[in-house]
Structures are given as structure tokens and as C-alpha cells.
DSSP file (Angstrom, degrees, kcal/mol; ACC not computed):
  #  RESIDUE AA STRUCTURE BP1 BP2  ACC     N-H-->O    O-->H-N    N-H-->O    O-->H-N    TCO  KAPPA ALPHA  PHI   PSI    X-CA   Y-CA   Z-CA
    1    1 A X     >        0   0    0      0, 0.0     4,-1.0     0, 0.0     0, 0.0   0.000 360.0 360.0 360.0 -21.1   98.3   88.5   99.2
    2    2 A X  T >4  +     0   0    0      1,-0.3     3,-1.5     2,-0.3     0, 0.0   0.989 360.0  47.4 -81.1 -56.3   99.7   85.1   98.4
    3    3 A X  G >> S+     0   0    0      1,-0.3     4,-1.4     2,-0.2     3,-1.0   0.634  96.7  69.8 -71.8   7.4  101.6   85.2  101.9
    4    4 A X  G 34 S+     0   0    0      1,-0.3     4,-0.3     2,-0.2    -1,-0.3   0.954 109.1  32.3 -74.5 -40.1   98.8   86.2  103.8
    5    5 A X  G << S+     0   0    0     -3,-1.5    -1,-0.3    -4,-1.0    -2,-0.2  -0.202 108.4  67.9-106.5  43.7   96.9   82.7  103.4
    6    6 A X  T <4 S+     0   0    0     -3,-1.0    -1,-0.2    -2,-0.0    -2,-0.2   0.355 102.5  46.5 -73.0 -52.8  100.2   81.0  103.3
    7    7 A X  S  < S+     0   0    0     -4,-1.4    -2,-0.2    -3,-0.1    -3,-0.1   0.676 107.1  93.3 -43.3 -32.6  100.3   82.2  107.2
    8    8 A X  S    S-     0   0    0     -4,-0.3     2,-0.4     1,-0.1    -3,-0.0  -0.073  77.2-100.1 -90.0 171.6   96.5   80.8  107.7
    9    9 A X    >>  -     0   0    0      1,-0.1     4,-1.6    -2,-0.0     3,-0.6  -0.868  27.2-117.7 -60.4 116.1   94.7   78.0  108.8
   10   10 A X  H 3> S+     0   0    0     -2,-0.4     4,-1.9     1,-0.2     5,-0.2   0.665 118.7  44.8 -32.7 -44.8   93.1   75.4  106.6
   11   11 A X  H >> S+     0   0    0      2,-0.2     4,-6.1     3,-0.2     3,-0.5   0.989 111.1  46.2 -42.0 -83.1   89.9   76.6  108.2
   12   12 A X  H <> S+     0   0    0     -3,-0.6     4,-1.3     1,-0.3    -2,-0.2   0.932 115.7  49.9 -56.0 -56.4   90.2   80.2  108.1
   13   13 A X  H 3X S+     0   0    0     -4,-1.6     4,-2.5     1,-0.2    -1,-0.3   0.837 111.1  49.1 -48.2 -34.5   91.4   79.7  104.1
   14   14 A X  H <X S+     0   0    0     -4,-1.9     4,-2.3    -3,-0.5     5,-0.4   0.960 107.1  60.5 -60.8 -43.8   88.2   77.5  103.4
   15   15 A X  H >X S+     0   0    0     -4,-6.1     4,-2.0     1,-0.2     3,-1.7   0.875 106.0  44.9 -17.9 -85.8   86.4   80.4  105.2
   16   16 A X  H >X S+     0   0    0     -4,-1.3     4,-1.4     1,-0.3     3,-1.1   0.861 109.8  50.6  -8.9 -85.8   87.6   82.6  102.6
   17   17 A X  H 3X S+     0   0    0     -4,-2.5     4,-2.0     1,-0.2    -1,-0.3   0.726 108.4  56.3 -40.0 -29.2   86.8   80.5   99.6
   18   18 A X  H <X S+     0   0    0     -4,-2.3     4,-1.9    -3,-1.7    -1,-0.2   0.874 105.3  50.0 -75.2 -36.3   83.3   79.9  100.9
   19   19 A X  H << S+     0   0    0     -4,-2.0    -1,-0.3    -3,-1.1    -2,-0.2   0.579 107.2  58.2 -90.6  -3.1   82.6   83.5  101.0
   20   20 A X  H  X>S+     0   0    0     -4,-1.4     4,-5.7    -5,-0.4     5,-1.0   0.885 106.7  42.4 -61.7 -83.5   83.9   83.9   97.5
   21   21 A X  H  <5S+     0   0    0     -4,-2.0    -2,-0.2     3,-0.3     2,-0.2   0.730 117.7  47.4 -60.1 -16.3   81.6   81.5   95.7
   22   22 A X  T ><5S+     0   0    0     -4,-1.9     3,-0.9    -5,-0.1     2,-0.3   0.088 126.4  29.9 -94.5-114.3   78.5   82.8   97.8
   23   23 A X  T 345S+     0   0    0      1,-0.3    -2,-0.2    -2,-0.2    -3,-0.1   0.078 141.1   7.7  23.2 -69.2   79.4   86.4   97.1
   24   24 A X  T 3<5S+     0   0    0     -4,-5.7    -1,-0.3    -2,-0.3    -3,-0.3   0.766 109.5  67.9-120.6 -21.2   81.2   86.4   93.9
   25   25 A X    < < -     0   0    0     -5,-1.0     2,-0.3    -3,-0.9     0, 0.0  -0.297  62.8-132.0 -92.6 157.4   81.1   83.1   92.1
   26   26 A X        -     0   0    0      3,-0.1     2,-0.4    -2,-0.1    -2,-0.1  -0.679  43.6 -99.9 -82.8 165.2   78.3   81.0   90.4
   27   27 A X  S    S+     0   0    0     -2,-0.3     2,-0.4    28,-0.0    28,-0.1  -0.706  87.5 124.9 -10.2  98.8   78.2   77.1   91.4
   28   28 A X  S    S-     0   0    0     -2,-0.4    26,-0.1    26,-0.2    -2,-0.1  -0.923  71.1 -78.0-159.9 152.7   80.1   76.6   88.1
   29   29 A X        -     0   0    0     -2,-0.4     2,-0.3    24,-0.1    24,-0.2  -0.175  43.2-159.3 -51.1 145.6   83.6   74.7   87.9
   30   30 A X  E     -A   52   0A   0     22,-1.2    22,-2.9     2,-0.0     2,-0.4  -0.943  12.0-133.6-143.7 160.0   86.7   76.3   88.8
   31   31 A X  E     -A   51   0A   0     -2,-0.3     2,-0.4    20,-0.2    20,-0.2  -0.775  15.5-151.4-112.4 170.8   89.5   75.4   87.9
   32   32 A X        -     0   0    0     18,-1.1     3,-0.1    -2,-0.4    18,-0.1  -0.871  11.8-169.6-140.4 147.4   92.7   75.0   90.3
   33   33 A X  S    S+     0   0    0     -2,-0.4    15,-0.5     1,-0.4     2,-0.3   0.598  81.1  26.6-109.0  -1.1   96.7   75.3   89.7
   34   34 A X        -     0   0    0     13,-0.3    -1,-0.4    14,-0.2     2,-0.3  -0.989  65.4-171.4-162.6 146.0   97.7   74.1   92.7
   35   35 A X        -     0   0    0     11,-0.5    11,-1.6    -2,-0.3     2,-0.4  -0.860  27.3-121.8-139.5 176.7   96.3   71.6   95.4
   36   36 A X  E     -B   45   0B   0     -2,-0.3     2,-0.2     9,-0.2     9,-0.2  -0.617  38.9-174.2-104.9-176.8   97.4   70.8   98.4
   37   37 A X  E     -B   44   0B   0      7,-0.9     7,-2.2    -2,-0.4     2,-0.5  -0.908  27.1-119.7-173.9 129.7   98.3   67.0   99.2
   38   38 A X  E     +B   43   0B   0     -2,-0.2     2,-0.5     5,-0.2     5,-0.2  -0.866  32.6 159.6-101.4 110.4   99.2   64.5  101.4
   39   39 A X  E >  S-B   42   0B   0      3,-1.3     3,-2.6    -2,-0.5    -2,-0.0  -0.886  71.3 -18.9-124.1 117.9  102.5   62.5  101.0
   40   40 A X  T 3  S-     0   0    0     -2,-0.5    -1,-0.2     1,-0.3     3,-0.1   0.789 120.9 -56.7  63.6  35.2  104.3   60.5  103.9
   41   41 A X  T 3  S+     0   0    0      1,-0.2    -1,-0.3    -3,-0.2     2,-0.2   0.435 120.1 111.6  68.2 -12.2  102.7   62.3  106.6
   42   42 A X  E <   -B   39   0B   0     -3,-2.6    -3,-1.3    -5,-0.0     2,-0.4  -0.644  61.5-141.9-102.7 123.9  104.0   65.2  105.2
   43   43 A X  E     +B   38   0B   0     -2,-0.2     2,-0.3    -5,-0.2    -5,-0.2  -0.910  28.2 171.6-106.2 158.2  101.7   68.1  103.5
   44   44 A X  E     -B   37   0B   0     -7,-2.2    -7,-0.9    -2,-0.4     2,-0.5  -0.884  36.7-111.2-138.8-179.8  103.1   69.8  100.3
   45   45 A X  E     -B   36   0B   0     -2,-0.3    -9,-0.2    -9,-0.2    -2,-0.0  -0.896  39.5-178.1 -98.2  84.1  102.0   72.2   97.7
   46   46 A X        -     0   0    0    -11,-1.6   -11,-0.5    -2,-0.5     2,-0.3  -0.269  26.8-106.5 -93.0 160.6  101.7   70.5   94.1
   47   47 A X        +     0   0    0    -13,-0.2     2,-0.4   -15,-0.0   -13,-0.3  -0.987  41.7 178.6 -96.2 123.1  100.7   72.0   90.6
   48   48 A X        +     0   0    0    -15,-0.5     2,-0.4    -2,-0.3   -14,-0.2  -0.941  41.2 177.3 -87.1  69.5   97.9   71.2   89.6
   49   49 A X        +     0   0    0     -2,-0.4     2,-0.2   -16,-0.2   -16,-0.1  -0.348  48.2 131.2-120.9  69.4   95.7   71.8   86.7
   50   50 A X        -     0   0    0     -2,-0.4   -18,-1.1   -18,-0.1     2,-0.3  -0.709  63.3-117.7 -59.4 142.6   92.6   69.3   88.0
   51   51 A X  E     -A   31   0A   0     -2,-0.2     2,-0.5   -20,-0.2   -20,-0.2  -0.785  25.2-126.7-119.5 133.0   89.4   71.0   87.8
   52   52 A X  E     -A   30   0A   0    -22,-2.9   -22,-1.2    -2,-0.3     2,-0.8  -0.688   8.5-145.6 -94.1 125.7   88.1   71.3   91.0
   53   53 A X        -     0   0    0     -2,-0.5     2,-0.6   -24,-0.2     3,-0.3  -0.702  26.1-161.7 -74.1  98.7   84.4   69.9   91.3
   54   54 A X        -     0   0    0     -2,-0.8   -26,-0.2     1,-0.3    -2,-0.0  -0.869  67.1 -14.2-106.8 111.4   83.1   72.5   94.1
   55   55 A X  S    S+     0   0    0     -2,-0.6     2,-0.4     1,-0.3    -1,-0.3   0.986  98.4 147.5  85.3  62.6   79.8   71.4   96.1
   56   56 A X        -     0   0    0     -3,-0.3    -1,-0.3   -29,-0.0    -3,-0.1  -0.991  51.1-114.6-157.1 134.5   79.1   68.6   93.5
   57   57 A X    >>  -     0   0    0     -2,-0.4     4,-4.0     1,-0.1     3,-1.7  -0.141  35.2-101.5 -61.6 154.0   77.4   65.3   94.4
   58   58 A X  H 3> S+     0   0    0      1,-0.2     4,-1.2     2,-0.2    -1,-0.1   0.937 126.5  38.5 -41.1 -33.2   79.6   61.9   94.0
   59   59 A X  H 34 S+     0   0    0      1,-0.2     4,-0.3     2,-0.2    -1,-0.2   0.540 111.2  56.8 -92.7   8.7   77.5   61.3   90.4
   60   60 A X  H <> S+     0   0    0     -3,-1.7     4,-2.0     2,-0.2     3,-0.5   0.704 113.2  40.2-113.3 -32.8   77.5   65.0   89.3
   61   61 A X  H  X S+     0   0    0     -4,-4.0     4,-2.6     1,-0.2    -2,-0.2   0.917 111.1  56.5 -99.4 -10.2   81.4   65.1   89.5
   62   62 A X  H  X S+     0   0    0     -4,-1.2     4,-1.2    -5,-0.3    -1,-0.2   0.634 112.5  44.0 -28.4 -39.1   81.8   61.6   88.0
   63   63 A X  H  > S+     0   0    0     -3,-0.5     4,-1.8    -4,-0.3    -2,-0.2   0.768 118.4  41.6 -95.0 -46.0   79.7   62.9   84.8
   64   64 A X  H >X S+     0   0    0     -4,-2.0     4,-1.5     2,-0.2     3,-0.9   0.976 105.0  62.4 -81.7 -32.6   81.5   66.1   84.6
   65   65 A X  H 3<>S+     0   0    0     -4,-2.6     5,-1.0     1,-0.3    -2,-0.2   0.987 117.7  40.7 -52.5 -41.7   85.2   64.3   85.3
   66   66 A X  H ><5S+     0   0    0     -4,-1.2     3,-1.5     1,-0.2    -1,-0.3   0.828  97.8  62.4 -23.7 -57.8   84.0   62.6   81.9
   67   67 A X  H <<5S+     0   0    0     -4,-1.8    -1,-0.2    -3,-0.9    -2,-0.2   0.938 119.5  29.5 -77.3 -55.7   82.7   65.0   80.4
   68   68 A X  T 3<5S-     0   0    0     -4,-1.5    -1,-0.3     1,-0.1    -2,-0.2  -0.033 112.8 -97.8-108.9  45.4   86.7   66.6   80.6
   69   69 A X  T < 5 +     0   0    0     -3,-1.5    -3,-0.2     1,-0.2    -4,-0.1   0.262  69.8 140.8  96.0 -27.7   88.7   63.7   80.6
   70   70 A X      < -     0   0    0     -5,-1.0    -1,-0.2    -6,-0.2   -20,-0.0  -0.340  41.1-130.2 -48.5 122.4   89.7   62.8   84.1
   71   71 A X     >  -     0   0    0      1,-0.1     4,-2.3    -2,-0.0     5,-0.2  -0.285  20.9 -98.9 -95.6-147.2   89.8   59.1   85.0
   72   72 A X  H  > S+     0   0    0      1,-0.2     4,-0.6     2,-0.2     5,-0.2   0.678 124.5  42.6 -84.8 -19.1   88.7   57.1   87.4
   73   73 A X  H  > S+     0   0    0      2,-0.1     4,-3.5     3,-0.1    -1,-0.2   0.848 118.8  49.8 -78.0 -44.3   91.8   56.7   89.5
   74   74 A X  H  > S+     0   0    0      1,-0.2     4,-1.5     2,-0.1    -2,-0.2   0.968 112.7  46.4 -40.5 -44.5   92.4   61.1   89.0
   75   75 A X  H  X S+     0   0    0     -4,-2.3     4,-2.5     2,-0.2     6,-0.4   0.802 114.5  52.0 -80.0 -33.6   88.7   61.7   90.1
   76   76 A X  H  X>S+     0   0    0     -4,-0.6     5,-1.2    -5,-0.2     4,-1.0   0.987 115.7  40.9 -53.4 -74.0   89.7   58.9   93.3
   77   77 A X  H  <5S+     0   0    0     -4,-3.5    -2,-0.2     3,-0.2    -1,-0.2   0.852 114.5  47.9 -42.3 -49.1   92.7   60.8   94.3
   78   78 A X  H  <5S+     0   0    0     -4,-1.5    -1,-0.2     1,-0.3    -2,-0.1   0.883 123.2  30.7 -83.8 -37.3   91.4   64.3   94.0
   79   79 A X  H  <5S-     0   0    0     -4,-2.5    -1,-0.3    -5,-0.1    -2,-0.2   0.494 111.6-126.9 -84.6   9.7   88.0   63.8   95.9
   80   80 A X  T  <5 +     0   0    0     -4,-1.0     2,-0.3     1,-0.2    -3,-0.2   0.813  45.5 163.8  10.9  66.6   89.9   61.1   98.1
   81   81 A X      < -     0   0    0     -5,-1.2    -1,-0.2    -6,-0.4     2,-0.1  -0.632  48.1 -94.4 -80.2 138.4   87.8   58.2   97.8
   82   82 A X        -     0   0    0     -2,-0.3    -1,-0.1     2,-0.0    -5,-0.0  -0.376  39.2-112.8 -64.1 141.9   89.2   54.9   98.7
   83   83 A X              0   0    0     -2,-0.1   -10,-0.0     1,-0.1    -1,-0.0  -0.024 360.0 360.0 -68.3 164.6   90.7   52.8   95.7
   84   84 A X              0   0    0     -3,-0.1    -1,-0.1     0, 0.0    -2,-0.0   0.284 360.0 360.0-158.4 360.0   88.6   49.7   95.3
């Protein structure tokens, strides 16, 4: 399974994911072992165990990054808002 969305398109995978969480998921935090990333022009595959904030407003994933610890520079990076 793993290479079948290794093969895919960022698109087609989000597809996927979407039709997960209406299907099979709650809105509820999930949590992720790996993210994808952009380095140098470059993309790579990191691990990862940031909890991904899915469909959550800028102040609702600010309150929960709190709530488990993330700062303000993780929470920057992961939704990738610009530093300020």
C-alpha cells in the first residue's frame, strides 16, 4: 500500500485523505509520523511526530498547539506561516 501513494500525486493523495476523514474519521486530531517538507528546493520525507491540526482555524490550532506543547516557531513551521 505504502508504494501505491508513493507513485501518486500530491492531489490525488490529499484526495484520499479527504475521503477518509468524511467517511471514516471524526474532525478530531490526528496525529502524523511523517510530513513531507521543503528544504533547498528539494522535497523530502521527514519523521515526524507533530500532531497534525486537520480543518482547524488559525486560533483553534494555536489553543490546541498549547494545549500539547508545541511552540510558537513548531506551530509556524508546520502550518507554514511566515516568521515575524
Amino acid at each position: 500500500m505504502k508504494s501505491y501513494y508513493l507513485k501518486r500525486k500530491i492531489k490525488t493523495i490529499g484526495k484520499h485523505i479527504n475521503n477518509v476523514l468524511k467517511e471514516e474519521l471524526d474532525n478530531q486530531v490526528v496525529v502524523a509520523k511523517f510530513a513531507t517538507v521543503q528544504n533547498e528546493g528539494t522535497t523530502m520525507l521527514v519523521n515526524s511526530e507533530f500532531v497534525a491540526l486537520l480543518k482547524q482555524a488559525n486560533t483553534d490550532s494555536s489553543k490546541r498547539a498549547a494545549v500539547i506543547g508545541v511552540s510558537d516557531a513548531q506551530l509556524r513551521f508546520v502550518t507554514k506561516q511566515s516568521v515575524q
